[in-house]
C-alpha positions in Angstrom: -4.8 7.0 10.7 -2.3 10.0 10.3 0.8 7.2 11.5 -0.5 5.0 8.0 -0.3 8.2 6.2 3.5 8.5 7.3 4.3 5.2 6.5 2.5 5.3 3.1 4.2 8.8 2.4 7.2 7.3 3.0 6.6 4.1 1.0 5.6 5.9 -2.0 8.7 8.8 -1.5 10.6 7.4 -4.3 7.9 9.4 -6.6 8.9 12.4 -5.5 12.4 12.3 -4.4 13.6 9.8 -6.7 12.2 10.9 -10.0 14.4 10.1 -12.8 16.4 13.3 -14.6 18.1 13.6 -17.7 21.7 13.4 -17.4 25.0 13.3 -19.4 28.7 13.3 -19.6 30.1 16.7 -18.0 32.4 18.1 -20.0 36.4 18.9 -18.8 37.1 21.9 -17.0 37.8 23.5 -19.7 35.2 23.2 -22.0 32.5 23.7 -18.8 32.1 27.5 -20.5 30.2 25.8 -23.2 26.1 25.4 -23.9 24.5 22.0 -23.0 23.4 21.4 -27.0 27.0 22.8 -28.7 28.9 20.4 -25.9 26.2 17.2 -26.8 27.1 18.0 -30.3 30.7 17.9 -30.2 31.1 15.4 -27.5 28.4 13.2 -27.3 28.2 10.3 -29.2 24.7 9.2 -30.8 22.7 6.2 -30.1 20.7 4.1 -32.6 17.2 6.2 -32.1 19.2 9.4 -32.8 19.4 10.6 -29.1 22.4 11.5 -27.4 24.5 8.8 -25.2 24.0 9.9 -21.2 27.1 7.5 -20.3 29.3 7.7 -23.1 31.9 10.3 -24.4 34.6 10.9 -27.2 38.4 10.6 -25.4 40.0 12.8 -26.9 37.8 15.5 -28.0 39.3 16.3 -31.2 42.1 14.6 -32.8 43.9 16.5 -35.9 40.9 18.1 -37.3 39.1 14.8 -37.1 36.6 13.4 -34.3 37.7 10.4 -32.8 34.8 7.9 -33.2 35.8 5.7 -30.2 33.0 6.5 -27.4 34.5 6.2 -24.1 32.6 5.8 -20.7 32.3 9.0 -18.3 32.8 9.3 -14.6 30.9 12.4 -14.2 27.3 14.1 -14.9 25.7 16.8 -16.0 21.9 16.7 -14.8 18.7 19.0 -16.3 17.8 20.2 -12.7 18.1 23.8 -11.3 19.7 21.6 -8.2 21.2 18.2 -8.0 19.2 18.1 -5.0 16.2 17.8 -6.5 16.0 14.0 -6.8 18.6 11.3 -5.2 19.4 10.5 -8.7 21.1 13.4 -9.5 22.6 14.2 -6.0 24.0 10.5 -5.5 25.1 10.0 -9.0 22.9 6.9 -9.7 22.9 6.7 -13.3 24.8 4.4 -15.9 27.2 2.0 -14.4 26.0 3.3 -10.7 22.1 2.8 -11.8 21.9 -0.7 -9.8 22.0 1.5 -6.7 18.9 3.0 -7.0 17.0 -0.5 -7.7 18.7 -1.5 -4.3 17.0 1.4 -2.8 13.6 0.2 -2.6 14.4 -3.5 -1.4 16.5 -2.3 1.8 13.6 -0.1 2.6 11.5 -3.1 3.0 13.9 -5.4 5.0 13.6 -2.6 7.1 10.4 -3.6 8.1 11.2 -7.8 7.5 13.7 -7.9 10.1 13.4 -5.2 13.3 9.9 -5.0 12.9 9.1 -8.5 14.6 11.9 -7.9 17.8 9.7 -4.4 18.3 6.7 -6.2 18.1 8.3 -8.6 21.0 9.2 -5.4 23.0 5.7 -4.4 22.6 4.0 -7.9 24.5 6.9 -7.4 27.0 7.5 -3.9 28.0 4.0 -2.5 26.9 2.4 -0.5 23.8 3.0 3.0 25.1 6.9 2.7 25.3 7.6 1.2 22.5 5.4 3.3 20.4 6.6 6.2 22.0 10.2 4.8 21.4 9.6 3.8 17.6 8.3 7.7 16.8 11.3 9.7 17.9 13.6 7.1 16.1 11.7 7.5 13.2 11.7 11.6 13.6 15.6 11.1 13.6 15.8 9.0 10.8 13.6 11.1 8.6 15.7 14.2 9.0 18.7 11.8 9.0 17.8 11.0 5.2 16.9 14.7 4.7 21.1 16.1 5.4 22.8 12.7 4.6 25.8 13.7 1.5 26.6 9.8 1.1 24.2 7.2 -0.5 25.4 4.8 1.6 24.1 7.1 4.7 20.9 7.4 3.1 20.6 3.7 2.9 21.0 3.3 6.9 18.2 5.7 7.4 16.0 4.5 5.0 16.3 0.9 6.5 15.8 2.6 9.7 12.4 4.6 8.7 10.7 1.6 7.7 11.5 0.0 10.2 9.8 2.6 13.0 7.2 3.6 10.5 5.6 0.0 9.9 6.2 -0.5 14.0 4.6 2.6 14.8 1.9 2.3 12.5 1.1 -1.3 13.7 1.4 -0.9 17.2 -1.1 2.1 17.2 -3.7 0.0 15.1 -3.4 -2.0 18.0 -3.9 0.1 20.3 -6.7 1.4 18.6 -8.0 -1.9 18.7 -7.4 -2.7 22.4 -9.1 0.3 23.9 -12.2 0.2 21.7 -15.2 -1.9 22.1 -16.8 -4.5 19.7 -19.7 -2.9 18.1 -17.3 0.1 17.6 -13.8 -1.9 16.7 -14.7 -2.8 12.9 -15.5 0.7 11.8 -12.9 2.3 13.4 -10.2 0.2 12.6 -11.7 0.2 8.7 -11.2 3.4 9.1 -8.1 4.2 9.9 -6.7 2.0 7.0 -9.0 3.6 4.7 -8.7 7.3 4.9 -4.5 7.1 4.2 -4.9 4.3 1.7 -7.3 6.4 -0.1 -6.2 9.6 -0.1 -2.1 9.6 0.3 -1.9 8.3 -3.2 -3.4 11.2 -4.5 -1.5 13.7 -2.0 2.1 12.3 -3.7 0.4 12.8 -6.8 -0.2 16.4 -5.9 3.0 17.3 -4.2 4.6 15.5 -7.1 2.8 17.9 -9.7 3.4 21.2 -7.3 7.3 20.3 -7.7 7.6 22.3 -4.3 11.8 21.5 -4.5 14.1 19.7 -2.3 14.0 22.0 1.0 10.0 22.2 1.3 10.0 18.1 0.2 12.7 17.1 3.2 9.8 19.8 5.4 6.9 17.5 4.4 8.9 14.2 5.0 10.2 15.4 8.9 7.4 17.6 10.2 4.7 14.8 9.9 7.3 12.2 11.8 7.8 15.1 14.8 4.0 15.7 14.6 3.5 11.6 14.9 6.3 11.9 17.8 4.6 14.8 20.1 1.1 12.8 19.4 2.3 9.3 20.8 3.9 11.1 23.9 0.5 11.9 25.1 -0.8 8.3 24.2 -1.9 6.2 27.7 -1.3 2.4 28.3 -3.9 -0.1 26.8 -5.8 -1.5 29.6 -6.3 -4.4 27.5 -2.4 -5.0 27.6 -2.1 -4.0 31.5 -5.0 -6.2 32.6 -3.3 -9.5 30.4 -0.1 -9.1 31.8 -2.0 -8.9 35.3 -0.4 -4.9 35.9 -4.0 -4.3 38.5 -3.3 -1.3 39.6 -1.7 0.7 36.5 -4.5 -0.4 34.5 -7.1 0.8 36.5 -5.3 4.2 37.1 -5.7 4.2 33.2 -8.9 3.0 33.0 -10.3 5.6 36.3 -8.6 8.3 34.1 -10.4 7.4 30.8 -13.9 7.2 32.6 -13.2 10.6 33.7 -12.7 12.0 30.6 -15.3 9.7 29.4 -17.3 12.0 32.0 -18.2 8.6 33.9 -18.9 9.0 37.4 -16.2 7.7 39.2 -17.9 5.6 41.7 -19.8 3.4 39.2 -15.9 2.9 37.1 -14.2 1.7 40.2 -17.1 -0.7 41.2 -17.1 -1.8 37.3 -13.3 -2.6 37.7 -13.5 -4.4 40.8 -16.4 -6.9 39.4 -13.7 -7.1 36.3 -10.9 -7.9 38.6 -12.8 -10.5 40.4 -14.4 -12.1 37.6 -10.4 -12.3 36.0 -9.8 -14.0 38.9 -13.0 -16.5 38.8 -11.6 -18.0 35.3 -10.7 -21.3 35.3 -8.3 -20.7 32.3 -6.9 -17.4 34.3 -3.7 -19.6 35.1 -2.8 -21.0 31.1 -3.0 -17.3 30.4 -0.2 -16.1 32.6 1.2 -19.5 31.7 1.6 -18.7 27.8 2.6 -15.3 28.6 5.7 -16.3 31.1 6.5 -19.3 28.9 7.2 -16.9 25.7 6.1 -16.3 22.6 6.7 -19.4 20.8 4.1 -21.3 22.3 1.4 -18.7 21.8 2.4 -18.4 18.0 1.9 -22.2 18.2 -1.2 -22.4 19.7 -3.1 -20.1 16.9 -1.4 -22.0 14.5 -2.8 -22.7 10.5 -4.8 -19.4 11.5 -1.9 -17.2 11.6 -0.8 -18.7 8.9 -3.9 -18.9 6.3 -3.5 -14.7 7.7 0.1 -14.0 6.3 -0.7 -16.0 3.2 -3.2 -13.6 2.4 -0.7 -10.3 3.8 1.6 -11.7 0.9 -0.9 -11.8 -1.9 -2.9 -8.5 -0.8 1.3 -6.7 -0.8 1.9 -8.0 -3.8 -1.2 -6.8 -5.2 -1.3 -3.1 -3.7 2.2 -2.4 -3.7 2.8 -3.9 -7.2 0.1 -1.4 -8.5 0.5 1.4 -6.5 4.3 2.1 -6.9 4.0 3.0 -10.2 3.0 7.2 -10.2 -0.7 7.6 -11.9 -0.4 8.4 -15.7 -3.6 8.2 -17.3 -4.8 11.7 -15.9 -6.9 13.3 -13.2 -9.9 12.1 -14.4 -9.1 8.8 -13.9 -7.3 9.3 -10.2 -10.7 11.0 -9.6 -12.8 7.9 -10.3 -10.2 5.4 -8.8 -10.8 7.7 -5.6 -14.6 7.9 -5.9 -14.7 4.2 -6.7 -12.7 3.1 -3.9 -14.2 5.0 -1.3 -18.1 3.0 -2.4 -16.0 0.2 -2.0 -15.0 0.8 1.5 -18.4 1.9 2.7 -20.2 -1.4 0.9 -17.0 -3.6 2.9 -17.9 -2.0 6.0 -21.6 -2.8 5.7 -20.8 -6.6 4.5 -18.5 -7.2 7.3 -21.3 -5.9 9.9 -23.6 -8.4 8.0 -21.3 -11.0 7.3 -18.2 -11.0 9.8 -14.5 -9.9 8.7 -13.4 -13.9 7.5 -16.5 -13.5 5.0 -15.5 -10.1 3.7 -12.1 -10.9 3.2 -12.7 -13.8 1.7 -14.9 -12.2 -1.0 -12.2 -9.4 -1.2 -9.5 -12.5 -2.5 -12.1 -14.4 -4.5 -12.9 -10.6 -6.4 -9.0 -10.0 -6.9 -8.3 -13.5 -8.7 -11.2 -13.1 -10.9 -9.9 -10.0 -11.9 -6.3 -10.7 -12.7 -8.0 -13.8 -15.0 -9.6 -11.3 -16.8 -6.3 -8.6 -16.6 -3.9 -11.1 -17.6 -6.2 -12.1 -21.1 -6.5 -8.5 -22.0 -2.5 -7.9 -21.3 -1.7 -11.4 -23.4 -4.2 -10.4 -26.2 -3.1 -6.5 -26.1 -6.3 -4.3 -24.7 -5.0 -1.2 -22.9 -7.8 0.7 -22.7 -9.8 -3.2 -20.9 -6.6 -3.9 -19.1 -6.0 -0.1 -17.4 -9.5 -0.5 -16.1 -8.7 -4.0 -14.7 -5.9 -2.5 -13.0 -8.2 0.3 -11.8 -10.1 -2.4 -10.1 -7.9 -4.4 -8.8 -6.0 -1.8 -6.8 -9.3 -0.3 -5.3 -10.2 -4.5 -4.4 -6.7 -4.9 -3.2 -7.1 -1.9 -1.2 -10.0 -3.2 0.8 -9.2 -6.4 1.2 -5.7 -4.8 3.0 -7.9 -3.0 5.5 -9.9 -6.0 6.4 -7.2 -8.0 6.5 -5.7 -5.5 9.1 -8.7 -5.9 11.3 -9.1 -9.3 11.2 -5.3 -10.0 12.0 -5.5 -9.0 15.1 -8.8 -11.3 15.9 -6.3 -13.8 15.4 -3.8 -13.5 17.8 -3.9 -13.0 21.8 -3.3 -9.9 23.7 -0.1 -11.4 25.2 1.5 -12.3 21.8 -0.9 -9.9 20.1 2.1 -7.3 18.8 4.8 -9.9 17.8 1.9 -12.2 15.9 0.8 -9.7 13.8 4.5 -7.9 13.0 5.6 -12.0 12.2 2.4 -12.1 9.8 3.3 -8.2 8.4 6.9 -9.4 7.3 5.8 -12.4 5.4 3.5 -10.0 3.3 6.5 -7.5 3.2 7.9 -10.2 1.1 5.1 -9.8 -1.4 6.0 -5.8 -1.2 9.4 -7.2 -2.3 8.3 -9.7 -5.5 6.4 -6.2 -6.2 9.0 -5.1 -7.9 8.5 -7.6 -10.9 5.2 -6.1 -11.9 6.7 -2.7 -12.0 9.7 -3.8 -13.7 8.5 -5.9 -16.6 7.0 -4.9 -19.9 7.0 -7.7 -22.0 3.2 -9.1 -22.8 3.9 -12.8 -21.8 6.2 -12.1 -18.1 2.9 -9.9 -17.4 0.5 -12.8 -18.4 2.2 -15.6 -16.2 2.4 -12.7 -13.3 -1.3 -12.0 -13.5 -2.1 -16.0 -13.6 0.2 -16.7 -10.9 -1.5 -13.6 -8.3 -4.8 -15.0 -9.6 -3.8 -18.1 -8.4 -2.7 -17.0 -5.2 -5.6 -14.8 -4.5 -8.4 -18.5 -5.1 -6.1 -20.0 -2.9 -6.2 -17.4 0.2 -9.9 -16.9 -0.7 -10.2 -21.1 0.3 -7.3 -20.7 3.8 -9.6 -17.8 5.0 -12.6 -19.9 5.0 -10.1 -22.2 7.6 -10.2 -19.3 10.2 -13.1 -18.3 12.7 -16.1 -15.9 11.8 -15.9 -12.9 13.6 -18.9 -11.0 14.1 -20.3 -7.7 15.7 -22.2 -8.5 18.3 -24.0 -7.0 21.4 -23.0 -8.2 25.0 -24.2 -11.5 26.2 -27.0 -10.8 28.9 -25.0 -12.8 31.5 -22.2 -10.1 31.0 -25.2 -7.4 31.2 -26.7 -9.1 34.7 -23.9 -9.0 36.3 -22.3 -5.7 35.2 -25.3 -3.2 35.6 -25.0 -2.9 39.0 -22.3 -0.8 38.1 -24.4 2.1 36.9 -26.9 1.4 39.9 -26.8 4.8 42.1 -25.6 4.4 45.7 -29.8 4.4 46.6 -30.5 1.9 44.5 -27.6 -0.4 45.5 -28.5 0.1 49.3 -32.3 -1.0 48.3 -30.8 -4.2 46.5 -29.1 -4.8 49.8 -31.7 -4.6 51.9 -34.2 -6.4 49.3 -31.2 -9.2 49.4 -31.3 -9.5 53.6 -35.2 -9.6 53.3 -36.9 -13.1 54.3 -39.4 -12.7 51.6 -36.9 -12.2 48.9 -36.8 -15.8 48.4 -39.1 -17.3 45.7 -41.3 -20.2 48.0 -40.3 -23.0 45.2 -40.5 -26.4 47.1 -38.1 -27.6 45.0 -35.1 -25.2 47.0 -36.4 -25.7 50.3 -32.5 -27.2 51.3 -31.0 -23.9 49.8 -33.7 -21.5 50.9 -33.0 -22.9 55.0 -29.3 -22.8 54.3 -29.2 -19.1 52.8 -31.7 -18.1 55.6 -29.1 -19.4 58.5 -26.1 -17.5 57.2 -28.5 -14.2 56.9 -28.3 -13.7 53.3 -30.8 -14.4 50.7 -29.0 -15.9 47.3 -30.5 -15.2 43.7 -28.6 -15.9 40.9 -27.5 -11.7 39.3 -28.1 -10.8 42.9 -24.7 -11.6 44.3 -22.8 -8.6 43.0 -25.0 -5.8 45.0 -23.0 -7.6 48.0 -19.1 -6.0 46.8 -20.3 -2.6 48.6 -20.0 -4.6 51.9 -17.9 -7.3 50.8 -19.9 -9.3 53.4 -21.7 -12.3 51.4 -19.9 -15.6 50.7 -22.0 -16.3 47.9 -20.9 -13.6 45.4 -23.4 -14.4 42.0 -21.5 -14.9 38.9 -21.9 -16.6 35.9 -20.6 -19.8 35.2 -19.1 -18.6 31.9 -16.4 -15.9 32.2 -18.0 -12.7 30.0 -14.1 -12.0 28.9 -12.7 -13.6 26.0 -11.7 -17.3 26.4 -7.9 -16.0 25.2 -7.4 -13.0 27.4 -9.0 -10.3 28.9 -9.8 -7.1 26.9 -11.2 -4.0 28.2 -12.8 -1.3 26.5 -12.0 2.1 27.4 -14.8 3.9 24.9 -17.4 1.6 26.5 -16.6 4.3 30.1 
């Protein structure tokens, strides 16, 4: 939660650190003596509305008595701010012929994120999640109070790319491990949210700051002491078991998993007993050996193997970028009032998605999510063709709080797609291809013109019925309790040593076994070797590691990709 409000507060920074300022032509060294208005009236040629040129000035001054009427382009600026510092604008210089700069500020941002992202997702399924997230935050501490004292634009730039690149990683990697340590019935609302909080509320924070005007030094304080906090947080962060246990690491992952029962206030006896019936029932699965299979044999042919779901998933990351980012970049203007009831609005949203998708499963709620946005932008584009602000700025109200959900769904459900083993680089592979939605963003923000907005808002409508029908293509996910298999054979784990020694000696009894006819053979065999078999009954027989005939299901109770442990289930 608080690493998707750094990335979002550093998505959104161009509000408040790159704010445009009035500017114009600074007058010679000579003349600097002079008031701002007498200088724009002698110098300062007019424009056709009657306003002052910012990029244009009369060389020379004053010719014989006469003003020369030849406007001339400047090569330096005046600026309305008590310090140039104040926006990147004014303390770059990115106005008039220099003004294409700043546009190329927001798109290198995002390849930030399009092209390191994916190769830390790969370190991630290779080295583990605690390294590379750890790793990620202290680059991204440097970075931030990199762009804070850089003096060229250029340096900025570099750690800008940088940022976004170790923001979007952090942020995904922790959602993962969020998601890897936590059980089912618990996995949905949690990860909802920790999307939901910082996609609701951060918009309204830079709205906030942006109104406080705090100035440049408290504004670089706000942007570096949330990355060190992030930093000092992921350096107390533990393994996920989840990964440990995939990648077949036994013994790290149950240190980690001993030391989260123990906080968990689990007794410690009944945690290593549950381990060791995990351990053996990993190594009971028939499909134990494609597993390690996959994960030697790289990447590519796990990506493979999940296939037209991956991809019906990063179709919809495109449209659902597009759609938040292309709304959400522009700063709020129609008031308080209405960032108040886009808050309040979104917020009933979230809690009626996070009762559908406990009803209905996450493909069903995102699906609904998509359908909702392309109805909307049908309506929005009419009313922007035909001219109805007040109809259209309500559209737009709804589609960003729509949008909004659906992008916190669609984090959850993404990483249902993919395996533990390819689970990092899968979901940073899907993340870019929506990053170029973030990209084609720009267009909504940049147009004005009635009929570009029209053929926009048809085109995402489009794109949104479409997604709606590729989600339908993927599995149903639902949140459901433990089969009773998985029960059977894992309660003996919170059996007390008493009873365990009783369920042995029940086990060794002669009259244990049920006098069914029909098991006479298997009743005279079990009797010979000592023991008494019943199906559940097998596991009691770890404590002494003495029986043969260990019970277990015939189906594995891990997940037929990989094997996920749940650390708040301790």
């Amino acid at each position: 939660m608080f690493a998707g409000s750094v990335v979002l507060m550093h998505t959104l920074a161009p509000q408040l650190v790159g704010r445009p300022v009035d500017h114009w032509c600074r007058p010679p060294k000579g003349l600097q003596h002079l008031p701002p208005a007498e200088w724009k009236n002698m110098a300062i040629p007019l424009q056709a509305d009657g306003s002052y040129s910012k990029c244009s000035v009369y060389d020379p001054l004053v010719e014989d008595g006469v003003r020369n009427q030849t406007p001339v382009p400047c090569n330096e600026w005046d600026y309305d701010v008590e310090s140039v510092e104040e926006s990147t604008i004014s303390k770059y210089g990115l106005v008039c012929q220099d003004a294409w700069l700043d546009h190329l500020s927001f798109p290198v941002y995002v390849m930030g994120a399009v092209l390191v992202t994916p190769a830390i997702g790969a370190l991630s399924d290779h080295l583990g999640r605690k390294p590379t997230i750890v790793a990620s935050a202290w680059v991204l501490f440097c970075a931030s109070l990199c762009c804070g004292v850089s003096q060229t634009f250029a340096l900025f730039l570099a750690a800008r790319f940088v940022v976004s690149a170790t923001a979007y990683a952090c942020f995904l990697l922790l959602f993962i491990l969020l998601y890897e340590v936590t059980g089912r019935e618990r996995r949905t609302r949690l990860t909802l949210v920790n999307t939901a909080l910082p996609i609701t509320l951060m918009p309204r924070v830079i709205d906030v700051i942006r109104l406080a005007d705090p100035g440049w030094k408290v504004m670089k304080l706000l942007f570096v002491l949330p990355c060190l906090a992030l930093a000092l947080f992921c350096s107390r962060l533990e393994e996920s078991p989840t990964w440990l246990l995939s990648t077949w690491r036994m013994h790290r992952a149950e240190q980690v998993i001993l030391a989260a029962s123990a906080r968990n206030g689990v007794n410690q006896n009944q945690a290593e007993l549950t381990f060791r019936l995990l351990k053996l029932q990993m190594k009971k699965r028939e499909d134990a050996s494609l597993t390690v299979a996959t994960l030697q044999g790289g990447v590519a042919v796990g990506l493979a193997f999940t296939g037209g779901r991956a991809l019906s998933v990063a179709l919809a990351w495109f449209y659902l970028q597009l759609s938040f980012y292309g709304f959400h970049l522009p700063p709020e203007t129609n008031g308080v009032y209405w960032a108040a009831t886009h808050t309040l609005l979104q917020g009933l949203l979230y809690c009626s998605i996070g009762w559908l998708v406990h009803i209905r499963g996450d493909r069903d709620a995102l699906s609904m999510c998509l359908l909702l946005c392309g109805v909307l932008a049908l309506f929005l584009a009419a009313t922007t063709y035909d001219g109805h602000v007040t109809a259209s700025s309500l559209l737009t109200l709804l589609l960003k709080c729509v949008s909004s959900v659906g992008f916190s769904v669609n984090y959850s459900y993404m990483a249902e797609v993919f395996p533990t083993g390819i689970r990092s680089i899968g979901m940073c592979c899907a993340f870019i291809i929506g990053k170029f939605g973030t990209l084609s963003a720009g267009l909504l923000t940049s147009t004005k013109k009635p009929l570009t907005l029209f053929i926009l808002h048809l085109t995402m409508a489009a794109l949104a019925l479409l997604c709606s029908l590729a989600i339908q293509w993927l599995p149903v996910v639902m949140v459901a309790k433990k089969p009773e298999e998985v029960a059977r054979v894992l309660s003996v784990s919170l059996m007390s040593e008493e009873q365990r020694k009783e369920m042995i000696k029940a086990s060794l009894s002669p009259g244990c076994t049920k006098k069914d006819p029909k098991r006479r053979k298997q009743k005279s065999r079990t009797r010979r070797k000592g023991h008494c078999w019943s199906p559940g009954r097998g596991a009691a027989s770890l404590s002494g590691a003495q029986s043969p005939t260990f019970g277990t299901p015939k189906r594995s109770p891990l997940p037929a990709q990989t094997p996920e442990f749940a650390v708040d289930s301790l």
